[in-house]
N, C-alpha and C positions, 0 to 999 in steps of 0.2 A: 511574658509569662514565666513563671519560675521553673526551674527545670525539677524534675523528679528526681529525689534519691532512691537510689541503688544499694541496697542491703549488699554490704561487697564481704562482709567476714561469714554469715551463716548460709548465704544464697550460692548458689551457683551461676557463671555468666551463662546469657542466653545462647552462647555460640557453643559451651564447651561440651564435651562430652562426657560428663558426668549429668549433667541435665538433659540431653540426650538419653541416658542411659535411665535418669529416674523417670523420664518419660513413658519409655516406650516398656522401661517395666522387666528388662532384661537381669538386671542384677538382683531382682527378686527370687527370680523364676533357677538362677543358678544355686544358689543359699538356703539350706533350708534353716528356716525361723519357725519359734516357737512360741506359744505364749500357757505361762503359767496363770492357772485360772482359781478359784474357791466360788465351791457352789454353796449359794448361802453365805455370803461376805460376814452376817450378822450371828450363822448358828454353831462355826464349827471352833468360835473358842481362840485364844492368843495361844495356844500351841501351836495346831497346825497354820495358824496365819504365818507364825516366823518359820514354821517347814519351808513353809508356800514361798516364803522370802530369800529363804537357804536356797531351795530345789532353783528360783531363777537367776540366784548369783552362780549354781552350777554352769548353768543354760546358757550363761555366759560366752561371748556376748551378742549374737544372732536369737535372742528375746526380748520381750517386752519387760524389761526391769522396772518401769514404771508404771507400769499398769493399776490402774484404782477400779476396786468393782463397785458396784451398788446392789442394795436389796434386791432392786426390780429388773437388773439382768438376767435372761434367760438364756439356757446354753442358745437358741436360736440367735441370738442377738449376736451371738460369738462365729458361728460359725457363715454368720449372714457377709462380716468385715474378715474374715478368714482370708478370703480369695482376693478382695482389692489392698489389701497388706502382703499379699504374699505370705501368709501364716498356713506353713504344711504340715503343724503337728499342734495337736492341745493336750496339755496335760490337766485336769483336772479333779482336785481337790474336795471331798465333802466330807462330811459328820453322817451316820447316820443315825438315828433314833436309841440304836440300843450301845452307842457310844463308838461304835469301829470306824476309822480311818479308812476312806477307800480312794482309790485312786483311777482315773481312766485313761489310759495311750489312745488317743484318734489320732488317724490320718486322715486331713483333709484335702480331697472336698465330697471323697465317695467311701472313704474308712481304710481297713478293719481298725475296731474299737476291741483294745487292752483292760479286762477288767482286774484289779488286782486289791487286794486287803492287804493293806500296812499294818504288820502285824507288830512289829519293835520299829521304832527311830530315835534317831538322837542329834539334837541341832548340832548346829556350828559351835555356839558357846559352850554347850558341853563339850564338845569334843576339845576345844582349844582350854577349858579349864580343866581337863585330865592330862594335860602335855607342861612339862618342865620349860621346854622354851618356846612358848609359841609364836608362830610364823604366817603368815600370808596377808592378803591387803593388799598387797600390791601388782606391779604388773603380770600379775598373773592370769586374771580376768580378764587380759586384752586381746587374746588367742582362745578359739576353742580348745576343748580339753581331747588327749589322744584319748579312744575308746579300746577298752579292754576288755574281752569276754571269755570267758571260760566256761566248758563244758555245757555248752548249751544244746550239744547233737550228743544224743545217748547213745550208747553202744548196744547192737541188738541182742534181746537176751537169748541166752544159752536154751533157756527150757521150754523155748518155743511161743512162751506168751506173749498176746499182742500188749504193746508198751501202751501205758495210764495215756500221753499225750502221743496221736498221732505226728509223724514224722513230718507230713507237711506241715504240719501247723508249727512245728519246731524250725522248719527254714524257713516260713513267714514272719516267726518271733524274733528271729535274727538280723532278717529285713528290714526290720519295721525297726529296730533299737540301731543297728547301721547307720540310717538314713535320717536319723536325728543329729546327725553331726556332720559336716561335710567330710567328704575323701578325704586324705593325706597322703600324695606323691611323692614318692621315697626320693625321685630322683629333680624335684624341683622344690620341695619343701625343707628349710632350712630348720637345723637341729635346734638352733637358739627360738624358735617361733613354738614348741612344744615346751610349756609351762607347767601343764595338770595331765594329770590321766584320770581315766575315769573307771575303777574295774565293777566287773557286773559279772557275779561268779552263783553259777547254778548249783545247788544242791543236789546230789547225786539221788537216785532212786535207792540207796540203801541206804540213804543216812534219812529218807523219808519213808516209813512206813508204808502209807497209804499209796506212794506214786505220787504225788502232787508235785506243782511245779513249781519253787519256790526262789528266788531270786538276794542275792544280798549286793549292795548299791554299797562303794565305797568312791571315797573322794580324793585324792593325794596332789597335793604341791611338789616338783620335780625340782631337786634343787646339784649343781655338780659343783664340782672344783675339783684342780689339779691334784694328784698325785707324786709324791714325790719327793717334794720341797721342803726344806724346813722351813722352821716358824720365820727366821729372817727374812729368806726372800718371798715369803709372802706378804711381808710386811712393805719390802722397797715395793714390791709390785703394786699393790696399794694403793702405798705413798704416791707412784707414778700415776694411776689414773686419778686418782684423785687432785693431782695438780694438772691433768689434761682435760679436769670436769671446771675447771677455775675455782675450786672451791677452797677452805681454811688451806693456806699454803703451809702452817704448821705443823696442822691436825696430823696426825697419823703416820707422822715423819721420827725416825728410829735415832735415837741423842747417841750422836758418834764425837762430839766433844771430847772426852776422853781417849780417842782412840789417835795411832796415827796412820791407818789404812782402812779400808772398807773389805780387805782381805780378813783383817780382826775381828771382824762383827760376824763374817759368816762361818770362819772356823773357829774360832773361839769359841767353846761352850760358854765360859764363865764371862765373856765380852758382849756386856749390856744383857744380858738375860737374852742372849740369841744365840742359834750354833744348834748339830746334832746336839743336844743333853740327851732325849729317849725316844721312844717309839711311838710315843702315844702324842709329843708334840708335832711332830714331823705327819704324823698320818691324821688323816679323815675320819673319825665314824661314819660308815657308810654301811650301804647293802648290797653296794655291789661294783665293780670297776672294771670298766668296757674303755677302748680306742675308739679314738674318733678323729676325723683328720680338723688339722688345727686351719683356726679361721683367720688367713693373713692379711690383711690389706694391701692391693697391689696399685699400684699408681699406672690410670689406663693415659695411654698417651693415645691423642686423634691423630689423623690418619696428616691433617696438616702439617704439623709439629713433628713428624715420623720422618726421620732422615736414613738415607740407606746406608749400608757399611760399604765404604771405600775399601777397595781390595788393595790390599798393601803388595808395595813392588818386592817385598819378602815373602818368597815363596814357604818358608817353613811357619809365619804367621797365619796365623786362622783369623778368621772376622771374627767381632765383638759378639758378634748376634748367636755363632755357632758355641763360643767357649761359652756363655752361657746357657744356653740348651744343656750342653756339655754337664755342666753344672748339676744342674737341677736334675737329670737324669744320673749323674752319680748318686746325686743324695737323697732321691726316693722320694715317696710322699712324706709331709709334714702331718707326721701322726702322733698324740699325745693321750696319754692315759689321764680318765677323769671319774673322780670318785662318781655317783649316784646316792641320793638318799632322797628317801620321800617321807614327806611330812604330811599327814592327815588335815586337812581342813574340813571335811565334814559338808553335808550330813551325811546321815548313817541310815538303812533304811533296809527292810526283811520285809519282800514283798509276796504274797500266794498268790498268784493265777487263781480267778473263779470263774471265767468267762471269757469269751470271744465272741464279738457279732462282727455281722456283716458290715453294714454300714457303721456310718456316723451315730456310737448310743445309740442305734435302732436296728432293725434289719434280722436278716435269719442267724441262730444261734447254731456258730459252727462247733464250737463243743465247749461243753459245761463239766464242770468239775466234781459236784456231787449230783446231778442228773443225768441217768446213762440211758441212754437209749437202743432198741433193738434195728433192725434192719428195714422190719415191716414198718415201725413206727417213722424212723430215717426216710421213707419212701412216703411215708404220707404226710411228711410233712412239706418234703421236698413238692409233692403236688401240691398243698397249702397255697407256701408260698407262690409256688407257678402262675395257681387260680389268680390268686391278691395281683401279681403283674400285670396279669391280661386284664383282669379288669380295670388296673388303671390307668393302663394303656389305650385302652376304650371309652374309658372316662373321658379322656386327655385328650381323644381323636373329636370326640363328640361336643368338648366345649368349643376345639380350635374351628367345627364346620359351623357351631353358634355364634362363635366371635365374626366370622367372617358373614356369614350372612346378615347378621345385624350392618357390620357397617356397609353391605351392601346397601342392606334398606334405608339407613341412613342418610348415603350419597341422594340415594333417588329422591329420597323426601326434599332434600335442600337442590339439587336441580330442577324438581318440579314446582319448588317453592320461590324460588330467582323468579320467575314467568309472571309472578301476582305482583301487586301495589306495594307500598311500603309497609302501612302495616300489616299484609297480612304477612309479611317477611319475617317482621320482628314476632308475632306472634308464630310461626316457623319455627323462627330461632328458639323460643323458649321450651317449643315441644320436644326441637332434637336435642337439646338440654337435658329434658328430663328421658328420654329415650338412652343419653348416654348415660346416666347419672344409675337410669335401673341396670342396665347392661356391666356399668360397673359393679355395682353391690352382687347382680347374678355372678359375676366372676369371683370376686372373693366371695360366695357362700359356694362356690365348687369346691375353688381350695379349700377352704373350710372341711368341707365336707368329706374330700381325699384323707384329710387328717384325722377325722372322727370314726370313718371305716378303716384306717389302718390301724387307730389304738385301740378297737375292739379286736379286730383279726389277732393284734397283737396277744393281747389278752385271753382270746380264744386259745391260742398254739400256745400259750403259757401253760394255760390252764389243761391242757393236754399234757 
């Protein structure tokens, strides 16, 4: 018999523990993933599709970058495979009717849902055709982006008035935008793995009129280099990794032909167009220049291969092991200055808070942006909703004591059916066929039914 092959490049083996881990579902559950969605694949237009395209190269890369919708998904459909993908957040995308871009933040698998209106955006390609040199594409999108927020907790006001968005709801908004991107441990997360930032800067309550809460989404590629140096030795530096990459051994390499020292090329202003000449070839355009300790490579020796220092019959010699300690604590950390500049990649986006629900797109409306409500009203609606629980909780008790008593009656029908002839067995069989068959359809017209009194209730407290 032939033996089976073994997908040995895309598969994981059966022993390792990365298969292990996609098993049991662990590395899901630590990561939050996302998926960017368009409601109405066919209505909202090739703008916001390449938004749609933009916002998941942000999302980058813990989303669904491939994601295809179809006409006939419905948000259930999304939030049905949400839980066995491990998807704890949806963004969603629609049109509506009188042309506004709107946006929804869920968290799933129980909410709170983010209602916001895109009120300005601007893609990626616009953004990179307004830039002189544009930049990105590359491994940038292999790391999530650091998140940046600003002024998202208002300061309270002087004259006493209660502030347009309640304060919790401002530590929930914080929350919720947090938790779309994993942590970043200062003290085990390496400097070169932070590529993009992400900033999300709130508009103040005095640059908005009405109090509303309004958001602006920027996107920047994080790019450093050395300070310091002139154009030469950045050029040999170069030159060196670029012969450590095995790549063009000539490319990039400084024509010292003419010269008869490598002392010539770096003081010489006028030797090969290299040297201090000004200020502006020696420096960076930057935005800004911070220290950072430099990243050395150190060569770990195992514990086999580890010889100890032989104490020499000279008492005024030191071991190998202490003059280098010695060493490196004369000379302090290995700290070097490096420019910072960030580069826009886009998109660009101005978004207004109009809503907060409870749930998943459903659920009780924790505050609304142009519907204000009083206390007493706050109160009855809070019993509203109360009534709607208990009753489905009632609902929910009463199909689980229909479920079980059917297959109570069930069992018995087919033990007191074993006891007769053959056929009256298979004629047995076909009754509790269709005994299961109605028992089924009674249960999805429950569900059913939980759903058609919730979108009336719904619609009641609307309309209230």
């Amino acid at each position: 018999m032939a033996r089976r092959r073994v997908k040995r490049r895309t598969q994981p083996k059966p022993g390792s523990s990365n298969a292990q881990g996609s098993a049991t579902g662990n590395n899901l559950s630590k990561t939050p993933r996302s998926m960017v969605i368009r409601i109405g694949a066919g209505e909202v237009g090739p703008s916001v599709s390449q938004l749609v395209k933009d916002v998941r190269s942000l999302m980058e890369p813990d989303t669904a970058g491939k994601l295809k919708e179809r006409r006939t998904n419905r948000l259930r459909d999304y939030t049905t495979m949400a839980g066995p993908l491990g998807v704890s957040h949806l963004l969603l995308f629609s049109r509506s009717t009188s042309g506004n871009v709107n946006l929804r933040l869920a968290v799933t698998p129980r909410g709170p849902t983010f209602h916001f209106r895109v009120e300005k955006y601007s893609l990626c390609k616009d953004v990179k055709k307004a830039q002189k040199h544009a930049t990105g594409g590359g491994k940038e999108y292999l790391s999530p982006p650091l998140l940046v927020m600003n002024n998202f907790t208002s300061q309270p006001s002087t004259d006493g008035q209660a502030p347009a968005v309640p304060k919790h709801l401002e530590t929930l908004t914080t929350t919720v935008f947090q938790s779309l991107f994993p942590p970043i441990i200062p003290q085990a997360t390496p400097l070169s793995s932070i590529r993009r930032v992400l900033l999300l800067n709130r508009e103040s309550s005095k640059a908005t009129s009405d109090g509303s809460y309004i958001l602006n989404l920027r996107h920047y590629a994080i790019y450093t280099k050395r300070t310091g140096l002139s154009r030469s030795i950045r050029r040999i530096n170069a030159a060196e990794k670029m012969l450590k990459e095995h790549k063009n051994k000539r490319a990039g390499l400084p024509n010292l032909g003419k010269l008869t020292d490598v002392a010539d090329y770096i003081l010489d202003p006028s030797a090969a167009g290299g040297g201090f000449t000004s200020g502006s070839e020696s420096e960076f355009e930057t935005d800004a220049e911070v220290e950072v300790m430099e990243m050395v490579a150190r060569k770990v020796v195992s514990k086999g291969k580890k010889t100890p220092d032989r104490k020499s019959s000279n008492p005024n010699l030191e071991p190998q092991g202490d003059r280098t300690k010695k060493k490196e604590k004369d000379r302090g950390p290995m700290v070097e200055k490096r420019a910072v500049k960030l580069v826009e990649l886009g998109p660009r986006m101005r978004l207004r808070m109009t809503k907060v629900e409870e749930g998943v797109c459903t659920g009780k409306v924790l505050w609304h942006a142009s519907v204000k409500k009083s206390r007493q009203e706050e109160k009855a609606l809070d019993a509203t909703w109360e009534n709607r629980r208990k009753e489905k909780e009632e609902r929910r008790r009463v199909q689980r004591e229909n479920v079980g008593r059917k297959r109570a009656e069930t069992a018995g029908k087919r033990r007191g059916q074993d006891k007769h002839d053959g056929n009256d067995a298979v004629t047995g069989d076909g009754e509790d066929e269709e005994d299961a068959d109605e028992f089924q359809d009674e249960e999805w017209d429950s569900e059913d039914l939980d759903d058609a009194i919730d979108q009336e209730d719904q619609m009641e407290v609307d309309d209230r």
